[in-house]
C-alpha positions in Angstrom: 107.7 102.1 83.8 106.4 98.9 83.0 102.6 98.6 82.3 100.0 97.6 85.1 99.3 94.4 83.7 103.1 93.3 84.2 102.5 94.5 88.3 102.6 92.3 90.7 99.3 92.4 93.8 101.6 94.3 96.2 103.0 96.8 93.9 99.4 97.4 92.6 97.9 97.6 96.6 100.4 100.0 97.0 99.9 102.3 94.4 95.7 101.9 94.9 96.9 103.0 98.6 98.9 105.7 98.3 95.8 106.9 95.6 93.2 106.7 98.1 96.0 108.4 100.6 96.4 111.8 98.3 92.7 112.1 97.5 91.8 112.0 101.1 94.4 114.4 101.8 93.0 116.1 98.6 89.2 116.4 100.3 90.7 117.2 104.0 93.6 119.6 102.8 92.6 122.1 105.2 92.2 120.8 108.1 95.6 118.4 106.8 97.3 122.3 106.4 95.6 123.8 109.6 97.4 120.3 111.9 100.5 120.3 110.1 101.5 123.9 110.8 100.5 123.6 114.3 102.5 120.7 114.8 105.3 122.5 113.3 104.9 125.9 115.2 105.4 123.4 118.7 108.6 123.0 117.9 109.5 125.9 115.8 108.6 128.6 118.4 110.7 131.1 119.8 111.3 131.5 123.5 112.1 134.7 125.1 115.3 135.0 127.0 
């Protein structure tokens, strides 16, 4: 991996942004948790025949 000097802008915006991503999915993991299995239980559910 080269060293953060050698980065260009973008590839250092991106990596400041996917930083600031995790550790706000870090400080609202669970109400992150709590949306994503809901989401997933809407079209995971079982019907009765």
């Amino acid at each position: 991996m080269r060293k953060l000097k050698n980065l260009s802008l973008n590839e250092k915006l991106m990596i400041s942004f996917v930083v600031i991503l995790l550790l706000g999915i870090a400080v609202k993991w669970k109400g992150v948790k709590e949306g994503f299995f809901n989401g997933w239980n809407k079209y995971t559910e079982q019907t009765d025949k």
